[in-house]
N, C-alpha and C positions, 0 to 999 in steps of 0.2 A: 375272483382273480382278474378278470375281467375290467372290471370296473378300478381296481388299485391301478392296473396296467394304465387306463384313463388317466387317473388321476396324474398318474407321474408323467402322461405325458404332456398332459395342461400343464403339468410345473413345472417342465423342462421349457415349454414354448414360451412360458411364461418368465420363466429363467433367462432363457434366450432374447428375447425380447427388450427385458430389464437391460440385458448385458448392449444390446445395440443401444438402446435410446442411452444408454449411459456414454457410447463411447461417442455419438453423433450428438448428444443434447444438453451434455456437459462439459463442463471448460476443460476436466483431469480426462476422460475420458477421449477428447478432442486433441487435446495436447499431443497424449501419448502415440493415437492412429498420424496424428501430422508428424514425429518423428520418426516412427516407423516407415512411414513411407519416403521423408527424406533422403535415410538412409537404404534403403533399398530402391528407388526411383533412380536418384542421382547419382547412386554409383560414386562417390565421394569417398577422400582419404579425410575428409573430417569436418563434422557439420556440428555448431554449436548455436542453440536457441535459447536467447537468455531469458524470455517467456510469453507468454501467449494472452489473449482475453475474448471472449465470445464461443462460440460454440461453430464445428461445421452445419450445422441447421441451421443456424439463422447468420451466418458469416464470423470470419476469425482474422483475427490481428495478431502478426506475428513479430516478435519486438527483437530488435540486436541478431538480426539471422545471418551469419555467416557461412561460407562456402569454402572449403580448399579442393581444389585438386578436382574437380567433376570429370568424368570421364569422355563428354564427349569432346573438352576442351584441354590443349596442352597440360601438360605434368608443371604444377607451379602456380596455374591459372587460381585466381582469386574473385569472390561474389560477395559483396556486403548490401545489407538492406537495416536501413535503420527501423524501419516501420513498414510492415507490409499488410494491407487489410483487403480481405477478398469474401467475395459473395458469388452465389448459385454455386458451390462446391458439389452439393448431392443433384446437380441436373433440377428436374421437378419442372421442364420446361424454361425454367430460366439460366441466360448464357451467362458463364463464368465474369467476375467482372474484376478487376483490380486497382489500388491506389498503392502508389506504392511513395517513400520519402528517404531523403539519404540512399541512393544505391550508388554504388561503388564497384568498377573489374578493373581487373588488371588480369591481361595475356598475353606470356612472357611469346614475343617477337610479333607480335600485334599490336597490343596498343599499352603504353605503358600505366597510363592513367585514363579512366574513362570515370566522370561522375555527373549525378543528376540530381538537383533536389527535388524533383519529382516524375513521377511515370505513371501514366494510367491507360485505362483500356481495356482488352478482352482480348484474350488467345486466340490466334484466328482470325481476327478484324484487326482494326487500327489502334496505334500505341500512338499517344502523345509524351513528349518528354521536355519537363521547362528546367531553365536553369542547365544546359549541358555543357560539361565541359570536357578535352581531350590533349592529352599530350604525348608525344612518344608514338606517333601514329606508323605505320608502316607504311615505305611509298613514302612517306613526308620528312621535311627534315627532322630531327628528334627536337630540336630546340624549338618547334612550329608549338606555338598555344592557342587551340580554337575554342571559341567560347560561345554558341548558341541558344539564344534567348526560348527558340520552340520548336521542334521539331518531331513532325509528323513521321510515323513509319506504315506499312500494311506488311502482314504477316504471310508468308514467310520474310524475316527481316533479312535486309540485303539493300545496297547500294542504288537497286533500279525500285525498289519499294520504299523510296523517300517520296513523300509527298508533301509536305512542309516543310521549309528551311526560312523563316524567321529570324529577319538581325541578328544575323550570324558575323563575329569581330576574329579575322583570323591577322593574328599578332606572330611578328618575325623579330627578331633579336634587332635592336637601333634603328625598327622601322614603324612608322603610323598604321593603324588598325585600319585590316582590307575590310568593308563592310559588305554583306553578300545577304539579298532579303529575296526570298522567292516560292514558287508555289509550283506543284505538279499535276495539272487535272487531264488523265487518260493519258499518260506520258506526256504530254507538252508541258514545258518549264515557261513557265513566265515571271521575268525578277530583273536585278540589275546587282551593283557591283559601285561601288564608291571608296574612293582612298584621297586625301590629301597628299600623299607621296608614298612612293612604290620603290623598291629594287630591283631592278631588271634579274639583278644573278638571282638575287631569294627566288621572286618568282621561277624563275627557270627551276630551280635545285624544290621547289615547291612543288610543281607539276610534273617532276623527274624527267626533267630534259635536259636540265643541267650536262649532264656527261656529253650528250649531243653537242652543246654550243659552249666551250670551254672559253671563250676568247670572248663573249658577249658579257658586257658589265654596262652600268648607267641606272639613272633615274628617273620618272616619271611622276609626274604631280599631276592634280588635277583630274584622277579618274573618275568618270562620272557615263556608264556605260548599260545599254539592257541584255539581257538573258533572254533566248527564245531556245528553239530545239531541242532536245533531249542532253539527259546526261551525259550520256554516252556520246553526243555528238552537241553541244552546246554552239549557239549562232549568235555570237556577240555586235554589238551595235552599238556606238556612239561617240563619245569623247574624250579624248587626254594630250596631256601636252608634256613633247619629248625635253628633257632640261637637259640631259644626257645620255645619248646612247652609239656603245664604242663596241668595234668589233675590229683588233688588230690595228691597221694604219687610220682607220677610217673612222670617223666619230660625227655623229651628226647631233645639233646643239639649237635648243631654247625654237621650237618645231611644233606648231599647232597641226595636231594630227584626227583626222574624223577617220573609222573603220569602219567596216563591213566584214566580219571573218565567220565561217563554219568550221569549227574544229571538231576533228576527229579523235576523237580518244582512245576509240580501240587498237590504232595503232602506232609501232617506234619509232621515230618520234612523231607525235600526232598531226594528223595531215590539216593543212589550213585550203581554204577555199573565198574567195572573197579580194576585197582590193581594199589598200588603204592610201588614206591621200596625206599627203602633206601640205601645208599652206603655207609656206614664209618657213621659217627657220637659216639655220645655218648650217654647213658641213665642215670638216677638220679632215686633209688626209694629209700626212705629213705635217710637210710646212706651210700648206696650199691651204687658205682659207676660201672657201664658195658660201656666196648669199642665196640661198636655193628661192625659187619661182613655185608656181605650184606644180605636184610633180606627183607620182603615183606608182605603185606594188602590187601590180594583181598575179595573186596565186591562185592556181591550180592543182593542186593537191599538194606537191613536194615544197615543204616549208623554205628549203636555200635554193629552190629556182624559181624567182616569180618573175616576170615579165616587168620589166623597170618602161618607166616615160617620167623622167628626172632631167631637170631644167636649174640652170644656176649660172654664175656669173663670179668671175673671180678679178683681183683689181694686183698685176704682177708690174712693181718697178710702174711704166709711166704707160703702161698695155693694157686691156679690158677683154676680158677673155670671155665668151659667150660660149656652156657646155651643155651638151643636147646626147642623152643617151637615153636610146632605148637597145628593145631586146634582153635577152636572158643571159646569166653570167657567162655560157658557153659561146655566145653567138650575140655579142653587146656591140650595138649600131653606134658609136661614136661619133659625133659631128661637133668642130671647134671653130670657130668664129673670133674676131677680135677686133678692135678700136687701137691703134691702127692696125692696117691687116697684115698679116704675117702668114707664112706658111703652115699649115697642120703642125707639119714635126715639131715644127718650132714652139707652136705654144703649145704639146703634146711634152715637151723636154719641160717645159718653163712651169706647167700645170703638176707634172712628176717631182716636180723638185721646190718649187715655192721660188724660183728665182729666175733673173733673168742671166742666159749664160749670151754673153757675147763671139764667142766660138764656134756656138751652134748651127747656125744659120749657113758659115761656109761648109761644115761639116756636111750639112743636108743636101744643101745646093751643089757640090762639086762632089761628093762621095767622096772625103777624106776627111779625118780626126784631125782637127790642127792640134798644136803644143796646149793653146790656150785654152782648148775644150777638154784637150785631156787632164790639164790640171783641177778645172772645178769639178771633174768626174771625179777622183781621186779623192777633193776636199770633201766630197760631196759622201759618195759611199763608204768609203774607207775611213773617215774623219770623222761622220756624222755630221758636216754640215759644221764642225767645230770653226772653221777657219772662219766662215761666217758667219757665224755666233761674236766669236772673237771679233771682227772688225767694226759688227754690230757695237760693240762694249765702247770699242774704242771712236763711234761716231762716224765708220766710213760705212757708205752705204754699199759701193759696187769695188771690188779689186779686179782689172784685168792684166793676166799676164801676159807676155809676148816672149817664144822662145823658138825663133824660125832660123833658120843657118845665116851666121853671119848677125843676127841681129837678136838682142835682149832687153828685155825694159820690163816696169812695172808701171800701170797706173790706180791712183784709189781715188775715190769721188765720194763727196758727202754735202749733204742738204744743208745751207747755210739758215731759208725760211722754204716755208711751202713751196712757194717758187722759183727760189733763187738753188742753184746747183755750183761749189767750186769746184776744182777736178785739179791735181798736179801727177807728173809724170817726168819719167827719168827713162829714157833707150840709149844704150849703148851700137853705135853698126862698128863691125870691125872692118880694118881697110882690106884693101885688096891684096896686099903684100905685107909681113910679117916687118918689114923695114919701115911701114908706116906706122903711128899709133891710130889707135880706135878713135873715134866721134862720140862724145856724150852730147845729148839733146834732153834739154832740161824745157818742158812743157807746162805754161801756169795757164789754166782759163777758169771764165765764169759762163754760168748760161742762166737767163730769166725767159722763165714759160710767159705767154706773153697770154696763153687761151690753149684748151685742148689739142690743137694742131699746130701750133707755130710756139717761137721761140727765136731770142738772139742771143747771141754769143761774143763773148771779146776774149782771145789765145793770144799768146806771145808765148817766143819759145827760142832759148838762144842755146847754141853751141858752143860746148869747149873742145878745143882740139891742143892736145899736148904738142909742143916742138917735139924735133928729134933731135938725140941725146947728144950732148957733144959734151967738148970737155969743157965749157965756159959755164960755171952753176948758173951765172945770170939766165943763162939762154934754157936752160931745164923748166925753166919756172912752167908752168900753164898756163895760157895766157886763150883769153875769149876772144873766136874770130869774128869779123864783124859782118858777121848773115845771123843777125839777129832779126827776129820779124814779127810782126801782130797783122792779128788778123780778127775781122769783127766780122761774121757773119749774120744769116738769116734760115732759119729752117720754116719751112713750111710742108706738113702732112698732108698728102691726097688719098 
C-alpha cells in the first residue's frame, strides 16, 4: 500500500512539474499565464493580444497588445504596444529588462496623444524613450505639437525624474519649431533653447500665463539661450532679439536684448528673479516714438514689478526730448530733458500725446487752460488724434487755434523742404462797440532753419476793415487799410 501510495506521489510531482515546466518553458503554456495575469493584474475592461513567441524562461515577445480602460488610469484611458519583448521575468537573480516598439496612450484629460517608437529599460531603473511624440497635453495649448528625439526617465515616472531631454522641437500653430536639448545629473539641468522666431502670446498661453498677461502679444527672433537650475526652477541665460513686443499703449520694437532670469515654476504666475538688458531698440507709446539707449529690468520675484533704468530720446516737432526713468511702476523716478529746453510739464504733455501743443506752456506757466489747449485736448482724446491725422493727409504739419474774448483766428503751417516752413493765418478782433465792424488780419510767412538753434523769418500781414454801412452800395464795399506790414526776423536758441 505503501509503496503504490509512493508511487502516485512521484507521479503527481512528476505531473506537477510537467505541468510548470510546460507553462514557463513553452510558448502555449507561456502565452496563456501572460493572459491570465493581464487580465487579473491590470484590472482592465479589455485586453487583446494578437500573439506571443518565446517562452517566460528564456524571455517572451508580445505582438499587437492592447489596453482599454486599466484601472489605475481614467475610464476611457487607451495602451498600445506594437511589439513588446522582455527578459528576467521568473527573477533567477537577473533584473527585469524590456524593449519595447510602437507604444501608444491616450488619457482622456491628460494627454490626447502620447507615442513612441521606441522604449526600453527596467522597472525600477531608468526608461529611455526615442522617437516621442505628444499632443493634447494638459496645461498646454491643445494645438501644441512636441516632438522629442530621446528622452530619459528614472522610475517612479514623473515630471522631476526626467533626466534626458534630447532635441526636443516644440511646434505652435504659424510659428517655427522651439528647439530645447538638455540633460539632468543630480537635479541640475544643463541645456539651452533655440528658435528662429517665437510668439510672445503662444509662449505665454504655453507656459499657462496667458490668462495673467492678456494684453501682452509680439515677436521674437533670434532665440539662442542656456538652461541651468532645476525644473522646477529653471535659470535662463543668453540672447534674443525683440522685433515686437506690445502691451496696451506701449510697444517696444526691433531691441537687442541679453538676460539673466531665475524662474519659478511652482508658483501663479511664475516668479522671475534676474535683470534683463536692452541695447538699442525702439519704443512706440502712442503716437510718441523713442530710440531707447541702453537700459535695463531687474526683477525680484513679482514678474509686473521690476525695477526699470530705461533711457531714450524722442525727436517732437523741432524739440529733442531726453527720458530717464527709473524706479518701479508704483514709485517711477521720471526725469525729462530737452534740446531746446522746455519746462517738464511741457514735454511731459508733448511725450503723452506725440505732438507739440502750443497752449500748453501758458497753461503750465500761469495755471489756466487757455481756448487753444483745450481744443487740441478735445482733438486729441475725444477724436483720437483724428484732426491730426486729418491735416497730416492733407500736408499741414501744425493747426493753432485762437479763441480768447474778443478775438478768433486759425493758423496751419506745413514743411515746404526739410528746412524751409510756410505758415498762413486768418484772426478776426472784434471792435470795441457793436457800431463798428470787426478787423480781419490775414498773416502769410516763411521761416528757413538756418542750424539747430537759429532761423529766419519773412511775415507780412495786412488788414481788412469793412466801412460802415450807409446807404451808398459804393461805400459798403471792403476796402484794405493801409497798416499793411512785413516783417523779417531772426531767432536764435539759447
Amino acid at each position: 500500500m505503501r509503496r503504490r501510495l509512493g508511487w502516485l506521489g512521484l507521479a503527481g510531482l512528476i505531473v506537477m512539474a510537467g505541468g510548470a515546466y510546460a507553462a514557463v518553458a513553452t510558448n502555449a503554456g507561456s502565452s496563456a499565464l501572460i493572459r491570465l495575469w493581464l487580465a487579473w493584474q491590470v484590472d482592465a475592461t479589455r485586453v487583446e493580444l494578437a500573439g506571443t513567441q518565446g517562452t517566460l524562461q528564456d524571455g517572451m515577445t508580445l505582438q499587437g497588445l492592447a489596453i482599454e480602460g486599466p484601472g489605475p488610469l481614467p475610464s476611457g484611458s487607451q495602451i498600445g504596444v506594437g511589439n513588446l519583448a522582455a527578459t528576467g521575468l521568473l527573477g533567477g537573480g537577473k533584473p527585469v529588462q524590456f524593449a519595447m516598439r510602437d507604444l501608444s496612450l491616450h488619457v482622456p484629460g491628460v494627454v490626447r496623444e502620447f507615442t513612441a517608437s521606441e522604449a526600453s529599460g527596467s522597472p525600477g531603473s531608468r526608461v529611455s524613450l526615442a522617437g516621442v511624440r505628444l499632443r493634447g497635453v494638459r496645461g498646454l495649448p491643445q494645438e501644441a505639437d512636441i516632438e522629442i528625439q530621446r528622452l530619459d526617465l528614472e522610475w517612479p515616472l514623473s515630471l522631476d525624474s526626467v533626466r534626458v531631454v534630447q532635441n526636443a522641437r516644440i511646434r505652435l500653430p504659424g510659428a517655427e519649431p522651439v528647439v530645447v536639448s538638455a540633460t539632468i545629473e543630480d537635479g541640475r539641468l544643463d541645456g539651452w533653447v533655440y528658435s528662429k522666431t517665437v510668439s510672445v502670446r503662444q509662449v505665454l498661453d504655453f507656459i499657462g500665463t496667458g490668462d495673467k498677461l492678456p494684453g501682452v502679444t509680439g515677436l521674437v527672433r533670434d532665440v539662442d539661450v542656456r538652461l541651468a537650475g532645476t525644473l522646477r526652477e529653471p535659470v535662463v541665460m543668453g540672447r534674443l532679439h525683440i522685433e515686437r513686443l506690445a502691451h496696451r499703449p506701449v510697444a517696444v520694437t526691433e531691441a537687442p536684448v541679453t538676460l539673466r532670469l531665475a524662474v519659478d515654476t511652482t508658483k501663479t504666475p511664475p516668479g522671475l528673479r534676474g535683470i534683463v538688458e536692452l541695447t538699442g531698440g525702439g519704443a512706440l507709446v502712442r503716437q510718441t516714438a523713442l530710440r531707447l539707449r541702453n537700459s535695463r529690468l531687474e526683477f525680484a520675484g513679482e514678474p509686473t514689478r521690476p525695477v526699470m533704468d530705461v533711457e531714450g530720446t524722442a525727436r517732437i516737432a523741432d524739440t529733442t526730448i531726453t527720458v530717464r526713468l527709473r524706479g518701479t511702476p508704483e514709485k517711477p523716478d521720471l526725469r525729462l530733458s530737452s534740446v531746446p529746453p522746455k519746462p517738464q510739464g511741457v514735454l511731459l504733455v508733448m511725450l503723452g500725446t506725440g505732438k507739440e501743443w502750443r497752449g500748453v506752456t501758458t497753461a503750465l506757466t500761469e495755471g489756466r487752460v487757455t481756448p487753444e489747449l483745450a481744443s487740441e485736448f478735445i482733438d486729441y482724446f475725444l477724436f483720437g488724434g483724428l484732426g491730426g491725422r486729418v491735416a497730416q493727409r492733407l500736408g499741414i504739419d501744425a493747426v493753432a487755434l485762437k479763441h480768447d474774448e474778443g478775438v478768433r483766428g486759425v493758423e496751419v503751417e506745413t514743411s515746404v523742404t526739410r528746412k524751409l516752413k510756410a505758415t498762413y493765418g486768418v484772426e478776426q478782433t472784434q471792435a470795441e462797440t457793436s457800431l463798428q465792424p470787426p478787423t480781419t488780419t490775414h498773416r502769410l510767412g516763411a521761416e528757413y532753419r538756418l542750424d539747430g538753434t537759429s532761423s529766419v523769418s519773412l511775415e507780412g500781414e495786412k488788414d481788412v476793415r469793412p466801412t460802415p454801412v450807409t446807404t451808398d452800395p459804393a461805400a459798403n464795399e471792403s476796402k484794405a487799410s493801409p497798416l499793411d506790414e512785413v516783417f523779417l526776423k531772426y531767432k536764435k536758441q539759447f
